[in-house]
Residue, then its C-alpha position, 0 to 999 in steps of 0.5 A: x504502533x510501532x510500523x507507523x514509522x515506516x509507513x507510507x506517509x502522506x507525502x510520499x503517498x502523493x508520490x505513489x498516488x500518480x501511478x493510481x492517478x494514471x493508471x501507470x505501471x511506470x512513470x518517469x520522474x518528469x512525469x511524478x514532478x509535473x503532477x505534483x507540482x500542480x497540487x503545490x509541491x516544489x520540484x525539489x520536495x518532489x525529488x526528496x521525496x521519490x530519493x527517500x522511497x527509493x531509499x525504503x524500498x517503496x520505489x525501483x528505479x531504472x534508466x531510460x535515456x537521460x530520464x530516470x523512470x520508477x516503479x512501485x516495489x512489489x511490497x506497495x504493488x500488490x497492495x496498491x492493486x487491491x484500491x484498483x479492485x485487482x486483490x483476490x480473496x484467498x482461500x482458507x485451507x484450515x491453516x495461517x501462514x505464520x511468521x514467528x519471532x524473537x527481537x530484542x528490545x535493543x533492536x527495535x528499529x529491526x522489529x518495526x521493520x518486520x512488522x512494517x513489511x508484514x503489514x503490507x504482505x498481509x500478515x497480522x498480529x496474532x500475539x507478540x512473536x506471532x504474525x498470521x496471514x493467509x498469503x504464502x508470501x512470509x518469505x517475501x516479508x522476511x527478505x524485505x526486512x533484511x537480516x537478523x543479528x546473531x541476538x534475533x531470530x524470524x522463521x516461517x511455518x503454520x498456524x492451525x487452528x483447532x477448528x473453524x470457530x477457532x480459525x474466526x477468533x484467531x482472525x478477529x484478534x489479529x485483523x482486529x475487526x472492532x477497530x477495523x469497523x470503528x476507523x470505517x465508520x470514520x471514514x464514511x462521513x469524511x467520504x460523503x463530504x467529499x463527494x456531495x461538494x463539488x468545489x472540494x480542493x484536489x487537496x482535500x480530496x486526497x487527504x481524504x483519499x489517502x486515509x482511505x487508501x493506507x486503510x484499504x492497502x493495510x486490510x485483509x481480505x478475508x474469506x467468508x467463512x472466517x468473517x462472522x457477518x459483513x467483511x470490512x474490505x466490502x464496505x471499504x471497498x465501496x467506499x474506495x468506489x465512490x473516492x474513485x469515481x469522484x476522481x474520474x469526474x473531477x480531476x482525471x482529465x487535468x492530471x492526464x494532460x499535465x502528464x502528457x506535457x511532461x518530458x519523457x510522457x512518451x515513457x509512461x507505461x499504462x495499464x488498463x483501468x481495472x487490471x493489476x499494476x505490474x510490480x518492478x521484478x529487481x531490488x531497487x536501485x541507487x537513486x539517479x537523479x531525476x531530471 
């Protein structure tokens, strides 16, 4: 799909995993490299990395002292808090949110851009032009996508539907429940091996994670009265409970203790397991170098 060039990727989910891993607001770049470079990445790939997630707007970085501390963008946020059980379900008011648009082929780059951003604000496809969500958040897409030309356009307003049977055919064809069901059903094997072998790598263990999580941060979360049967984000979400509880037993206790021996420790800012990562309130900034 065409977003799939500006997702997340596994690389630089590692990245983001370490606010998870920590349940930390803000971490500094100390800290991310310690972590990392115990699961075998290079102190330099380390800040490549973070550099090119500051550049896409995944990260905000601010000062403190001689170290360079980040955040998780707003966009990555609020998504990020839904594997931490923090999402609410929205209400249906008996209409979508909606984004339309219009842009050229010629200007690709912007249209997977608007598509990548609506992705994780929660809106979907409906049709080509057309994105739905029940979020009001289609203003924030819109300004994390950036401008449109003079050949481009994307506006705001609503979708509503003629009635609630309607409103469900609308939600299965833009959440695309089939294939939302299908890739759930693929995750399941994957995630009871990890979870009966106790010699699982930490790095099998997040490959497995990752795929979890960059489904789990991509999903709706539907009210049930759009959902004719199980809502995929429940089963997901049981999933993602199992991934987790692995991590606790197994892996925590390491990752802390790295953590805690990183200069710059004393910066990390945690968050209660169970309550909602604060995302950084300012654009990001231009990358300072990590030390």
């Amino acid at each position: 799909m065409a977003h799939e060039r500006y997702r997340v990727t596994r690389a630089g989910f590692d990245v983001v995993s370490v606010f998870g891993s920590l349940s930390a607001a803000a971490v500094p770049g100390t800290v991310i490299t310690a972590v990392l470079t115990e699961r075998g990445w290079t102190a330099s790939n380390v800040r490549n990395q973070v550099t090119r997630l500051l550049e896409r707007g995944v990260l905000t970085a601010e000062r403190a002292g001689r170290h360079a501390v980040y955040r998780l963008a707003p966009a990555i946020a609020r998504r990020f808090n839904s594997i931490r059980g923090c999402a609410e379900t929205p209400a249906y008011d008996g209409y979508f949110y909606a984004i339309f648009y219009s842009i050229p082929e010629t200007e690709r780059g912007l249209r997977d851009r608007l598509l990548y951003a609506a992705r994780y604000g929660e809106f979907h496809l409906l049709r080509p032009g057309v994105l739905i969500g029940l979020s009001d958040s289609a203003d924030f897409v819109l300004g994390t996508t950036g401008e449109a030309s003079p050949d481009s356009w994307m506006i705001t307003g609503r979708v509503t539907p003629a009635d609630l049977s309607e409103a469900r055919r609308m939600a299965a064809i833009a959440f695309d429940f089939a294939d939302m069901w299908k890739r759930i059903g693929e995750l399941r094997g994957d995630v009871a091996k990890v979870v009966g072998d106790e010699a699982c790598s930490g790095n099998r263990y997040f490959d497995v994670f990752y795929r979890a999580s960059s489904e789990f941060m991509q999903l709706p979360h539907l009210p049930a009265e759009l959902v004719d049967g199980p809502r995929p984000e429940q089963e997901l979400g049981a999933l993602m409970g199992r991934l987790s509880a692995v991590f606790e037993r197994r892996y925590r206790q390491d990752v802390q203790a790295t953590a805690e021996q990183a200069s710059g420790a004393d910066l990390i800012e945690y968050v209660p397991r169970g309550e909602p990562i604060s995302a950084a309130d300012t654009p990001a900034q231009p990358a300072p170098r990590s030390r």
